[in-house]
C-alpha positions in Angstrom: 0.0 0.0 0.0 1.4 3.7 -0.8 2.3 5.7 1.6 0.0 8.5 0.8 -2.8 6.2 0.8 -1.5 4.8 4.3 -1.7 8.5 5.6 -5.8 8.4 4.2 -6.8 5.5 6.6 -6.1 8.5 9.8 -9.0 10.7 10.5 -8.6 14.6 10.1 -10.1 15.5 13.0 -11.8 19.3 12.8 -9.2 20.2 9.6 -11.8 22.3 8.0 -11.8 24.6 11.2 -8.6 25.2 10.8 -8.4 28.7 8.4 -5.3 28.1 5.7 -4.2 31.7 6.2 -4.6 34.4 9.2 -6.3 37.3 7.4 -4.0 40.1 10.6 -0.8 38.1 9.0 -2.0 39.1 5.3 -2.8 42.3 6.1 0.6 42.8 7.8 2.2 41.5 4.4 0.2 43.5 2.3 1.5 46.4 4.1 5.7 46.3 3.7 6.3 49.2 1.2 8.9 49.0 -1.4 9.1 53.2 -0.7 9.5 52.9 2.7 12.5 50.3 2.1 14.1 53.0 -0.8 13.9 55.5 1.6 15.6 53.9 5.0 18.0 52.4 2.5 19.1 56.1 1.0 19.1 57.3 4.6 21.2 55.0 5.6 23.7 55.8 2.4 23.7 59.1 3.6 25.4 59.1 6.6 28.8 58.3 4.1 30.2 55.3 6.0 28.6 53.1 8.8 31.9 51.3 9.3 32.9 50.4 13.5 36.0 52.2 14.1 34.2 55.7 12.1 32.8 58.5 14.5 30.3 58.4 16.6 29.6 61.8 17.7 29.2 63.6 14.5 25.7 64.0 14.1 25.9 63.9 10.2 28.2 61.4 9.5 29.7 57.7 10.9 28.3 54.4 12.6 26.9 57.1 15.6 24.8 59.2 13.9 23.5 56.1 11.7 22.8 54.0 14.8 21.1 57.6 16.5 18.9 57.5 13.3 18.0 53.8 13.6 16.5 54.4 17.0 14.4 57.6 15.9 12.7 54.9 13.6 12.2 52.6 16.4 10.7 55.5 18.9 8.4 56.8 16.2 6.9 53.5 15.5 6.8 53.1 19.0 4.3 55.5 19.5 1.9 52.8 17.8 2.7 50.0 20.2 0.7 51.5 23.5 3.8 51.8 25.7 4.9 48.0 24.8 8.1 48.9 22.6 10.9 49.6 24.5 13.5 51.4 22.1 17.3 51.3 23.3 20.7 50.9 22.6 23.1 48.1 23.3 26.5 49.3 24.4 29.6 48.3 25.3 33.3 49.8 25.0 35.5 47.1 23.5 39.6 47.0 23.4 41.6 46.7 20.3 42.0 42.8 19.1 44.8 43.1 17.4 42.9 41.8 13.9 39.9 44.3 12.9 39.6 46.6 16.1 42.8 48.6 16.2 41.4 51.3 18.5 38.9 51.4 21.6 35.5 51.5 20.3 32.4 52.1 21.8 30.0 48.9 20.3 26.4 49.5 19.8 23.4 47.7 18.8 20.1 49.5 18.1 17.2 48.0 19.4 13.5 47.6 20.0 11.6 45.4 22.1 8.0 44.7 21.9 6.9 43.3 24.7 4.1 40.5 24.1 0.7 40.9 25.8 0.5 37.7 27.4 2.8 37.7 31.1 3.0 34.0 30.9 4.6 33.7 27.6 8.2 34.3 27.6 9.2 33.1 24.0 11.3 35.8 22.0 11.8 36.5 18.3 14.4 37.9 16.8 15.1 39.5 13.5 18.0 41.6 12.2 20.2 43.1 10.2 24.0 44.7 10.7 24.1 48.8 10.4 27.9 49.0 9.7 29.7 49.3 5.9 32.6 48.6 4.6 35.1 49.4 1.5 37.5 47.0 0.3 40.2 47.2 3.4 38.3 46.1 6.0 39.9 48.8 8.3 39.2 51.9 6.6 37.0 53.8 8.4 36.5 57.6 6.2 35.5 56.3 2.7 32.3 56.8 1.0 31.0 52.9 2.1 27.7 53.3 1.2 26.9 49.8 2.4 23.2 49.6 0.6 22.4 46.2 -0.2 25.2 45.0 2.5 23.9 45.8 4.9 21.0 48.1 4.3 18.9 46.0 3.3 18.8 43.7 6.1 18.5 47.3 8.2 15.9 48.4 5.7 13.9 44.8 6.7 14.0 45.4 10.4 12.9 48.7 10.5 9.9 48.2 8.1 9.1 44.6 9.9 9.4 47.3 13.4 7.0 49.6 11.4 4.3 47.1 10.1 4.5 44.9 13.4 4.3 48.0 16.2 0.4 48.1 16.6 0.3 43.8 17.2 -1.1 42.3 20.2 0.9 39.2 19.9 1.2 37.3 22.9 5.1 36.5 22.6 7.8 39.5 22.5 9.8 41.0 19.1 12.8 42.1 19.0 14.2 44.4 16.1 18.1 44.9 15.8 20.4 46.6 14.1 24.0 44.8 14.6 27.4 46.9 15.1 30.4 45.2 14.4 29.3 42.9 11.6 32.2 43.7 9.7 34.7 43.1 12.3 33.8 39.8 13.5 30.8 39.4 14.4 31.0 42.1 17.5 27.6 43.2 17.8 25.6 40.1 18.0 28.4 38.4 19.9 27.8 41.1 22.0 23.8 40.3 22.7 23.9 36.3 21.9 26.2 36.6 25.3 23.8 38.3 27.3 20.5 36.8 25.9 22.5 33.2 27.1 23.8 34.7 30.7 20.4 35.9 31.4 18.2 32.7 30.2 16.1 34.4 27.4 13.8 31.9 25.8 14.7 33.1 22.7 13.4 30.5 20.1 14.2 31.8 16.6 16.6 34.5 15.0 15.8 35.6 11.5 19.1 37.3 10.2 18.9 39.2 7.2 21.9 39.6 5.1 22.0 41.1 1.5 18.4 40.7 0.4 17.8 43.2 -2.1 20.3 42.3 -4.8 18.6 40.3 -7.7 21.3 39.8 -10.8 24.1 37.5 -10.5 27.9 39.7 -11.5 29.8 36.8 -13.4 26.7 36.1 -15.8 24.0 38.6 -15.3 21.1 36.0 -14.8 18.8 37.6 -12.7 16.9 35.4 -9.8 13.9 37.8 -8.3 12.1 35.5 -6.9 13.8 33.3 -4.8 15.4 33.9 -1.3 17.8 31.9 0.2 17.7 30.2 4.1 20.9 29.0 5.7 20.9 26.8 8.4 23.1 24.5 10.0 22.4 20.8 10.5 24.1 19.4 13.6 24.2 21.9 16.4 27.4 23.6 16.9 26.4 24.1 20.4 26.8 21.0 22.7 27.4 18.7 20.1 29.6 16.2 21.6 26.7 15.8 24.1 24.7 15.3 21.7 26.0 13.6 18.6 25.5 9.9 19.9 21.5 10.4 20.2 21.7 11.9 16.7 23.5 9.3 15.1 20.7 6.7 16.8 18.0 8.5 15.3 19.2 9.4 12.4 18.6 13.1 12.9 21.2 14.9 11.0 19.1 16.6 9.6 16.9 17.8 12.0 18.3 20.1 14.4 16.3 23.6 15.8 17.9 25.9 13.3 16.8 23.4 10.5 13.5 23.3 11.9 13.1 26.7 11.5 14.2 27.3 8.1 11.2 24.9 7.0 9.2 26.7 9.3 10.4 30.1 7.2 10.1 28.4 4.0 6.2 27.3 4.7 4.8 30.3 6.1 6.5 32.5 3.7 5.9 30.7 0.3 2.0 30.9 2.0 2.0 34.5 2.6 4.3 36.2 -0.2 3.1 35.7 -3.8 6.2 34.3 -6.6 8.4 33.5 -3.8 10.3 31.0 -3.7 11.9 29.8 -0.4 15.6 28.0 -1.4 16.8 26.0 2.4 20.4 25.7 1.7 21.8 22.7 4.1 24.8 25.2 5.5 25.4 27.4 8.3 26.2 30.3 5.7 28.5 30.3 3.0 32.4 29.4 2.0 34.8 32.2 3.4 31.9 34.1 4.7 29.9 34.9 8.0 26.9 36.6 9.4 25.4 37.3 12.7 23.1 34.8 13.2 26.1 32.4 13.7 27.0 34.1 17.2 23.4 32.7 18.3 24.4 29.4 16.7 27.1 29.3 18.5 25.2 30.0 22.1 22.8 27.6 20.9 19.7 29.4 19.5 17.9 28.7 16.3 19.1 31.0 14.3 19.2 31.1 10.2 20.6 33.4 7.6 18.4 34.9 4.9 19.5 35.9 1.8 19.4 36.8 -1.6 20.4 34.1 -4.4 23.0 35.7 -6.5 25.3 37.8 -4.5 27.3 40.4 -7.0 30.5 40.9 -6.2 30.9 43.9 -8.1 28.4 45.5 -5.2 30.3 44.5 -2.0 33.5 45.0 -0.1 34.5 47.4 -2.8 36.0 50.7 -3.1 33.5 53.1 -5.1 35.3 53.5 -8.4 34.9 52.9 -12.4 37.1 50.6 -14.1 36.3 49.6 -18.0 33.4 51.3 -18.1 32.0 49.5 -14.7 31.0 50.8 -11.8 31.8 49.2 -8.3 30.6 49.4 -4.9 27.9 49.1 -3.0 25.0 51.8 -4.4 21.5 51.9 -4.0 21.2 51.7 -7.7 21.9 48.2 -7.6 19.2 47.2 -5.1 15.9 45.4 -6.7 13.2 47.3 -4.7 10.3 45.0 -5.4 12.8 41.6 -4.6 13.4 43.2 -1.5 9.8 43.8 -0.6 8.7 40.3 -1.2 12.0 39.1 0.7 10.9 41.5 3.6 7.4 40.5 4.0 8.4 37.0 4.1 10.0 38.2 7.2 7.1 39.6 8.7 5.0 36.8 7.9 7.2 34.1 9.9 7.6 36.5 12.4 3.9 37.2 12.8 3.3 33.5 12.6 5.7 32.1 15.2 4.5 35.4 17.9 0.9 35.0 17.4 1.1 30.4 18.0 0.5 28.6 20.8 4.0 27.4 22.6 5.4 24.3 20.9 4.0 21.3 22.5 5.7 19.9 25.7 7.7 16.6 26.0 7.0 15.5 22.5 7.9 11.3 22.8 8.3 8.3 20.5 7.7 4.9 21.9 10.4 2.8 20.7 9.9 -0.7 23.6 7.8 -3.0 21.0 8.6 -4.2 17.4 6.0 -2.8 15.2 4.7 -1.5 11.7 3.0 1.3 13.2 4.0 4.5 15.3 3.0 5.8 18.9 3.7 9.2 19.6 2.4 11.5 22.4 2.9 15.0 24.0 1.7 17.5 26.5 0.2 20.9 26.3 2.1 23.7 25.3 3.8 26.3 28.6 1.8 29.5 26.6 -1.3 29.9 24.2 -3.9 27.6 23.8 -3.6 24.9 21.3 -7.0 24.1 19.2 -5.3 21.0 18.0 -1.5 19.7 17.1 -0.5 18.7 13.2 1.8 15.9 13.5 4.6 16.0 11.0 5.4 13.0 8.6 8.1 12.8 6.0 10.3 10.0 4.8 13.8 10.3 5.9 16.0 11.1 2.6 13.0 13.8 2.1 14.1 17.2 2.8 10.4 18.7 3.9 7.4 17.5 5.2 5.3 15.7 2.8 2.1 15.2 5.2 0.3 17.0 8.3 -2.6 15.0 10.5 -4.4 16.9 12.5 -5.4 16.0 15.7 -6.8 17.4 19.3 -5.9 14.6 21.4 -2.2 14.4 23.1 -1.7 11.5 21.4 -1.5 9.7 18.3 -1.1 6.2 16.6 0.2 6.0 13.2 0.1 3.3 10.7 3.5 4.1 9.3 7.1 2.5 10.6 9.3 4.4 12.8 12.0 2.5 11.5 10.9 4.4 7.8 10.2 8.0 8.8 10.7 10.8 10.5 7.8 11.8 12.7 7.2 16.0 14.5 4.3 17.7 16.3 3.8 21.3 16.6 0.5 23.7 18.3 -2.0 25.1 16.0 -4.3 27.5 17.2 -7.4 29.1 16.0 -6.2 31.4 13.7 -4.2 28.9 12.0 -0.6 29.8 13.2 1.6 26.9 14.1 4.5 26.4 16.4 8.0 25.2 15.0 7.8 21.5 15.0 9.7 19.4 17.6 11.3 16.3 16.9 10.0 13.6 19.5 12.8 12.2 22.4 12.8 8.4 23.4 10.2 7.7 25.2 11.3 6.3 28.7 
């Protein structure tokens, strides 16, 4: 018997109540402005460079008056959130390194934090972007580094998601950030992955956005505007000699939190976001390169890079110059405004999504003690939010995305499939349709 027709025999219980889409999340989508993102993006030019080591007390010019500009945006958009954003900046004076810090800097990160209505939920979302530029030495400071697609766009995309999302009642918290520091290491975000892990933040996704607006490939000039990429790594960096022998046993290579979330991204935004295409590439980010998502990696949050599918070289890390007849660096000419609106409303839609669900079900389990053709899985109720039902997760295990949901209001389910041939999830759905990242069941003891 075929597996789909296997998956037939199990009752749908209440499916149809279940709405496909959340009318507040396609509103939301609808509303991310390809003018709004032109203008924070030639704002952001403006200011000449953004790099680290440039000034920060000039108010016209350098990473401070940049970073003073990011938080204006945050405090007028605050005014829509009825006192529940909290608009700040992250500092912290930091020593020279010896590598890419050659001079005591004073780090900061600008941020907003939208508090979630709900007191018992403590679950925290984070999306970002890094403010600082860069020419082609990595160290010069006083050049015209206009820094527009790297990294303005990813700013551009976390002030606009800040805008859109500050009048939401969700019942989880937003955060909105601006890295430092990007540029020389990873500083920034190092900076707050630290702190979120000393002080226990249950933060439970990190959407880091990296270069999104450019759409046309240097070497060849094939243009891709419709797809964004999702990097995420497979086994966690974080702990994984703890946890490599219960991998290996289940065969879960492939399924760690970060990789859970960029299907999660890939769903919900392919839903929301009309000809776009959601590309999960099986890496933590790319050869040679790095972003800022990898300092949460590395503190063991579920963090992903997003990003556009053709980087040009031509358009980053460059000095501002013509040679043959081409023009280098970084513009704002080069930025695809209407690719980077689609690529920042898939932002707002996952973000939307995972603050609105239910918590992700508690003590998801596999029983494992018998020999048999069929599968027995069970769960509690999610911490937060109130579940109308759970959709457990099937796919077979050399498929990369889930192939089939069952739906289902009890806290526990038998299915007629092997355990030995698939890989089995369950995540919260409430009544508006929004689901929880899935979680991979434990043995059950």
């Amino acid at each position: 018997m075929k597996y789909s027709v296997l998956l037939l025999l199990i009752p749908f219980i209440g499916f149809s109540q279940i709405p496909e889409k959340d009318g507040e999340i396609k509103k939301y989508v609808s509303e991310v402005n390809s003018d709004s993102l032109k203008s924070y993006i030639n704002s952001l030019v403006s200011f000449n460079t953004r790099h680290t080591l440039s000034k920060i007390n000039d108010p016209e010019n350098g990473i401070g008056a940049a970073r003073t500009w990011v938080l204006s945006k945050f405090k007028e958009f605050a005014k829509n959130s009825g006192g529940r954003m909290e608009v700040y900046l992250q500092q912290q004076d930091i020593q020279p390194d010896g590598k890419r810090v050659d001079q005591v800097t004073n780090l900061g990160n600008a941020c907003a934090f939208l508090r979630g209505t709900d007191p018992d939920d403590k679950r925290v979302f984070l999306i970002s972007g890094h403010l600082d530029s860069r020419v082609t030495d990595v160290m010069n400071r006083t050049s015209f580094a206009p820094g527009a697609n790297d990294d303005g766009s990813g700013v551009s995309a976390v002030i606009e998601a800040a805008r859109v999302l500050s009048r939401s009642k969700f019942p989880a918290s937003v955060i909105f950030v601006a890295f430092s520091g990007e540029e020389q290491s990873l500083l920034g975000s190092k900076l707050l992955a630290e702190k979120m892990k000393k002080e226990n933040v249950q933060l439970e996704a990190v959407l880091n956005n990296d270069m999104i607006g450019n759409a046309k490939a240097g070497e060849t000039g094939e243009i891709n505007d419709y797809t964004l990429r999702v990097f995420s790594e497979g086994l966690p960096y974080a702990d994984l000699d703890k946890k490599a022998l219960g991998l290996r046993n289940l065969g879960l290579e492939n399924d760690g939190e970060s990789r859970q979330l960029a299907r999660y991204i890939k769903e919900v935004a392919e839903k929301y976001v009309k000809k776009l295409e959601v590309k999960l590439i099986y890496r933590n980010d790319r050869f040679l390169r790095g972003g800022d998502h990898s300092s949460f990696v590395n503190y063991g949050f579920p963090s992903v890079r997003l990003t556009e599918y053709y980087e040009n070289y031509d358009h980053q890390h460059q000095d501002i110059r013509k040679e043959n007849n081409k023009q280098y660096g970084d513009l704002p000419e080069f930025i695809d405004f209407n690719y980077l609106r689609k690529n920042v409303a898939a932002n707002v839609a996952v973000l939307a999504s995972l603050a609105k669900s239910a918590s992700k079900p508690e003590q998801v389990e596999i029983e494992v003690k018998e020999l048999t053709n069929s599968t027995v899985l069970h769960w509690k109720k999610p911490k937060s939010g109130l579940a109308a039902g759970y959709y457990v997760l099937v796919r077979e295990t050399d498929n990369p995305l889930w192939q089939k949901k069952i739906f289902t209001k009890e806290l526990s389910l038998k299915i007629p499939l092997s355990k030995d041939n698939y890989i089995f999830a369950v995540q919260t759905v409430n009544t508006s349709g929004n689901v929880s990242v899935p979680v991979i069941p434990a043995i059950a003891k």
